[in-house]
N, CA and C atoms as a LAMMPS dump frame, in Angstrom:
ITEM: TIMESTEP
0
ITEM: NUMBER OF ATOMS
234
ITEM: BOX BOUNDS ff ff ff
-5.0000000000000000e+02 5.0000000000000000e+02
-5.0000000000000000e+02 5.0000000000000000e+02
-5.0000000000000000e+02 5.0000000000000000e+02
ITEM: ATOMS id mol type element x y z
1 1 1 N 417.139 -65.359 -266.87
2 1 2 C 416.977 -64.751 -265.571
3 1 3 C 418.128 -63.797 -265.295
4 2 1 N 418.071 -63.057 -264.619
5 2 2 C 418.884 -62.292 -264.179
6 2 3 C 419.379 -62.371 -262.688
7 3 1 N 421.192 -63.057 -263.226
8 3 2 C 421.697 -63.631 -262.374
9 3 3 C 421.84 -62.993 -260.724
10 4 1 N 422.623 -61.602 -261.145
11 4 2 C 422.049 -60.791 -259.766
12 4 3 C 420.833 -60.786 -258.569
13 5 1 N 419.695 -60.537 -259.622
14 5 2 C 418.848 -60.921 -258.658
15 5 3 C 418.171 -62.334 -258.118
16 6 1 N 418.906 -63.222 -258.934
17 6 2 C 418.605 -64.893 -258.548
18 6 3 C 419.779 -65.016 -257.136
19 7 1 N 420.615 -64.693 -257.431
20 7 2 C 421.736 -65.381 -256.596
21 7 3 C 422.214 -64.437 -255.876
22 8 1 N 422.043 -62.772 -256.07
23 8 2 C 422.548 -62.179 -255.088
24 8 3 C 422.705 -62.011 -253.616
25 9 1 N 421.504 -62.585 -252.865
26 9 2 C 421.461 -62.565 -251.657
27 9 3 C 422.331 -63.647 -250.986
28 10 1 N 422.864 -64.481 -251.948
29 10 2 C 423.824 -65.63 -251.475
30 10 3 C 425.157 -65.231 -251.648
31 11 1 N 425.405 -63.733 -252.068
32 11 2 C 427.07 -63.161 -251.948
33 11 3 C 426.711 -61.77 -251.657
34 12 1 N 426.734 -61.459 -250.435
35 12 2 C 425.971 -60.128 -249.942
36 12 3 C 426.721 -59.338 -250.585
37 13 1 N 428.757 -59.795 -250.447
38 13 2 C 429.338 -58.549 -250.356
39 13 3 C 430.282 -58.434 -251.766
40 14 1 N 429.515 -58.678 -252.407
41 14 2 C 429.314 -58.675 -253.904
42 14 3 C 428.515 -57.898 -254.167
43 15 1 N 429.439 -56.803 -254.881
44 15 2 C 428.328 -55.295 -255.028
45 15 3 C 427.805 -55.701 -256.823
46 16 1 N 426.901 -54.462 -256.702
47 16 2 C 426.03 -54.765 -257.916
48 16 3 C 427.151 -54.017 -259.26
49 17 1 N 428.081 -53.684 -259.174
50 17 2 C 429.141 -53.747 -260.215
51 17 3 C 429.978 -54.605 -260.338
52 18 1 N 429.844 -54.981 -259.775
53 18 2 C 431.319 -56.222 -258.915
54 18 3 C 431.76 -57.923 -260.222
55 19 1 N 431.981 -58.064 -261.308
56 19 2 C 432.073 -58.761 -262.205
57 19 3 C 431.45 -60.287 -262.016
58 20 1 N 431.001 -60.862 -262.322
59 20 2 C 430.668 -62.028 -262.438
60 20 3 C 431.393 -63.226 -262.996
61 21 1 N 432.44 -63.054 -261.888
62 21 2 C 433.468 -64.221 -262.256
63 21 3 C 433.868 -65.253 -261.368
64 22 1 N 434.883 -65.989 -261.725
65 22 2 C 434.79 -67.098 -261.151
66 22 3 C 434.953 -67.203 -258.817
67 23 1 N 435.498 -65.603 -258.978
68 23 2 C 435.238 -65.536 -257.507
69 23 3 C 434.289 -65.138 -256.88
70 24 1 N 433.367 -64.511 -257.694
71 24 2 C 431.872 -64.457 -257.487
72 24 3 C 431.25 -66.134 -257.534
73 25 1 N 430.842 -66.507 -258.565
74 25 2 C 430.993 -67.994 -257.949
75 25 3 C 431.227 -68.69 -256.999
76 26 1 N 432.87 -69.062 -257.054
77 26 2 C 433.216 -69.635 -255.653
78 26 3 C 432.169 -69.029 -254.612
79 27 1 N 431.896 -68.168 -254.318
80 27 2 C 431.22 -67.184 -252.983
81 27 3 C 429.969 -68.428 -253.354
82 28 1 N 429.936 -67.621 -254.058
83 28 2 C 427.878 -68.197 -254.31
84 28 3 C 427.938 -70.028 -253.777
85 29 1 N 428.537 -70.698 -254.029
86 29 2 C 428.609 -72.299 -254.058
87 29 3 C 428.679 -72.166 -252.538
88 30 1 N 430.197 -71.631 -252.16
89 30 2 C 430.476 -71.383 -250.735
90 30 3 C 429.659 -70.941 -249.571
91 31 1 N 428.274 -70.14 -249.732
92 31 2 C 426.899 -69.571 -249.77
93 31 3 C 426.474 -70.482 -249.777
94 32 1 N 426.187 -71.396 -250.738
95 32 2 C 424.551 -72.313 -250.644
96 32 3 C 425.57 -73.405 -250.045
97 33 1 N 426.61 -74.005 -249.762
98 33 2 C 426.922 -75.111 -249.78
99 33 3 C 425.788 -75.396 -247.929
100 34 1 N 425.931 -75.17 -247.258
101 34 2 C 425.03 -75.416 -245.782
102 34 3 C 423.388 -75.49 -246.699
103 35 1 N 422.752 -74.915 -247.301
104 35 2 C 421.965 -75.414 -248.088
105 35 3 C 421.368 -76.961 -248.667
106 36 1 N 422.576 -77.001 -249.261
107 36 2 C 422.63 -78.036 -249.896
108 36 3 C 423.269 -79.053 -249.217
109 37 1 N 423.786 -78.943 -248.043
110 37 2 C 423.902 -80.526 -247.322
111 37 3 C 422.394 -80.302 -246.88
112 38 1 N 421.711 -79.827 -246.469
113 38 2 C 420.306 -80.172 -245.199
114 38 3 C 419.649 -80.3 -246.58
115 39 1 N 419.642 -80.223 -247.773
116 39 2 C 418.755 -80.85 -248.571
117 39 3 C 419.088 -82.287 -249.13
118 40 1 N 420.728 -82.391 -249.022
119 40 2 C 421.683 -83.816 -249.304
120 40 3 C 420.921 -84.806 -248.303
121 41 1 N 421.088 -84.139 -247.254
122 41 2 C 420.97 -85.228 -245.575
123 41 3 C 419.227 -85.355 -245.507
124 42 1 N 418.566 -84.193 -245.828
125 42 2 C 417.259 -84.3 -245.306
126 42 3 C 417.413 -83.607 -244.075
127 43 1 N 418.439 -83.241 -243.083
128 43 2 C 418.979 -82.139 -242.213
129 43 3 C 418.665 -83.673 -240.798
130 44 1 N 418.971 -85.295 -241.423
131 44 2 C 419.212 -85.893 -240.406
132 44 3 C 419.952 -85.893 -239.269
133 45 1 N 419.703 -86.393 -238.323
134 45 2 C 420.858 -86.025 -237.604
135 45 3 C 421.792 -87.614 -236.944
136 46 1 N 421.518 -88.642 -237.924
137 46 2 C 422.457 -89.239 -238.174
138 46 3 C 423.729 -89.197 -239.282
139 47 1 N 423.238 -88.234 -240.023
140 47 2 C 424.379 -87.659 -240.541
141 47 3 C 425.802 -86.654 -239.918
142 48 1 N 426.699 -87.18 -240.501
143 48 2 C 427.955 -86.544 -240.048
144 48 3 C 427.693 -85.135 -240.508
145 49 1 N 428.529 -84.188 -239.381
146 49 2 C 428.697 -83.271 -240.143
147 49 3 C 429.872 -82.921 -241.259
148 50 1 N 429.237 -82.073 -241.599
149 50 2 C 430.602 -81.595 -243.116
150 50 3 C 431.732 -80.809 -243.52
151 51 1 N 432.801 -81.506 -242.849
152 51 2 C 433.77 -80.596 -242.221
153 51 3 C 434.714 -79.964 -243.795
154 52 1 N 435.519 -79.62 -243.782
155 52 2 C 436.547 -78.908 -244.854
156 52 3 C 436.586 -79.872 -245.706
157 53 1 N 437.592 -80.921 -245.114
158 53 2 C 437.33 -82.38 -246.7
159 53 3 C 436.097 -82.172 -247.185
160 54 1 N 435.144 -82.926 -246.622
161 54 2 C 433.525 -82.968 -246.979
162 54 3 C 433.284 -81.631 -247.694
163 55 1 N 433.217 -80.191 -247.8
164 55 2 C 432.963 -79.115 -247.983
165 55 3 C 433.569 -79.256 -249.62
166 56 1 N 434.854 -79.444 -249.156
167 56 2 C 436.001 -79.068 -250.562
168 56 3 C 435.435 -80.164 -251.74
169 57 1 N 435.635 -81.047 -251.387
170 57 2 C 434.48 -82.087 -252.229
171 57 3 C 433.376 -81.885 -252.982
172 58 1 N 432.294 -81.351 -252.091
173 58 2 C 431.276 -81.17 -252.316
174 58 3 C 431.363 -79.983 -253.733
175 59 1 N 431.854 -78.812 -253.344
176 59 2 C 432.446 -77.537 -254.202
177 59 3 C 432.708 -77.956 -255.405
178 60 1 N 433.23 -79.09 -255.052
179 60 2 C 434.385 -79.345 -255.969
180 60 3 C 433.159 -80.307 -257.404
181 61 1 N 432.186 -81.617 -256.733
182 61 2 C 431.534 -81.67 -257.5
183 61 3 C 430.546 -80.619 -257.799
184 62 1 N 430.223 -79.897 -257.34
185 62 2 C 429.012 -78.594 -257.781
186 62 3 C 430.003 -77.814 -258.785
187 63 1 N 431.136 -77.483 -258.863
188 63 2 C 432.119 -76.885 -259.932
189 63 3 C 432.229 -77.976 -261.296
190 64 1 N 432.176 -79.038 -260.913
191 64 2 C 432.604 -80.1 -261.937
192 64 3 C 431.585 -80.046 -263.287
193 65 1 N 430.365 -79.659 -263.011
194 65 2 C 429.289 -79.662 -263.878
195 65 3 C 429.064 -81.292 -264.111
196 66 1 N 429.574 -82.674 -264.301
197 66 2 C 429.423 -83.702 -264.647
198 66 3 C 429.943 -84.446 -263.868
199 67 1 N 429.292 -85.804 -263.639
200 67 2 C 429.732 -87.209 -263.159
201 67 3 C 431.127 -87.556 -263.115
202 68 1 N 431.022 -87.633 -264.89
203 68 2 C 432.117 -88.36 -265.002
204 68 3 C 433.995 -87.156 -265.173
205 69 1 N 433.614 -85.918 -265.052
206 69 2 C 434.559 -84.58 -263.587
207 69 3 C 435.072 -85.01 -262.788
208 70 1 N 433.59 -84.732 -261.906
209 70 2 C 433.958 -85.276 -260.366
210 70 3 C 434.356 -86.021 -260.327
211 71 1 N 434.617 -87.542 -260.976
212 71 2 C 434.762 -88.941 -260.638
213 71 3 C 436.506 -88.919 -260.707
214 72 1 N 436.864 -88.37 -262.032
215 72 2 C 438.494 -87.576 -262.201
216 72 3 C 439.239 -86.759 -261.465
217 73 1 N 438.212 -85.777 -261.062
218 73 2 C 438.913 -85.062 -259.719
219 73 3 C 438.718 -84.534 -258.554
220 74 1 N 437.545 -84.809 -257.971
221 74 2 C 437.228 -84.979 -256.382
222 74 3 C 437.113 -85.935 -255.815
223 75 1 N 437.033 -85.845 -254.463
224 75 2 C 437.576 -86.618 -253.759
225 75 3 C 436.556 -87.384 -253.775
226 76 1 N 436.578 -89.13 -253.914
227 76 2 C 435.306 -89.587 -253.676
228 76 3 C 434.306 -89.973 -251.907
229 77 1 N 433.747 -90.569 -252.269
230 77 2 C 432.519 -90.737 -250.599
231 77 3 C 432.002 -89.687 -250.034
232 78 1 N 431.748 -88.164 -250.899
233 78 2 C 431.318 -86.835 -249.943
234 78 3 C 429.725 -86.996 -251.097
């Protein structure tokens, strides 16, 4: 697929020369992360919301690629 047009609308200001690196990334995760809690939660609203800890966490396992990553270096309970 062609990453640009999969993921571009989730880093607006990420131009179409603009390298595809790891701060393009960060953006993109940083982008879907509100996404991906209301698909985490089901968008309950007995769920907490997801403040900076919770956020950085979360990033942090979506960066990790694996379980046993995250389990080494994010924070656990997010």
């Amino acid at each position: 697929h062609n990453t640009r047009e999969t993921y571009g609308a989730a880093v607006p200001e990420w131009g179409s020369n603009d390298p595809l690196n790891a701060t393009c990334w960060h953006r993109l995760f940083t982008g879907c992360l509100q996404f991906f809690n209301d698909f985490l939660t089901k968008q309950s609203p007995s769920n907490s919301p997801c403040e900076s800890t919770c956020q950085a966490a979360r990033i942090c396992y979506m960066h990790s690629g694996s379980s046993s990553l995250a389990f080494q270096n994010c924070a656990p309970g997010f």
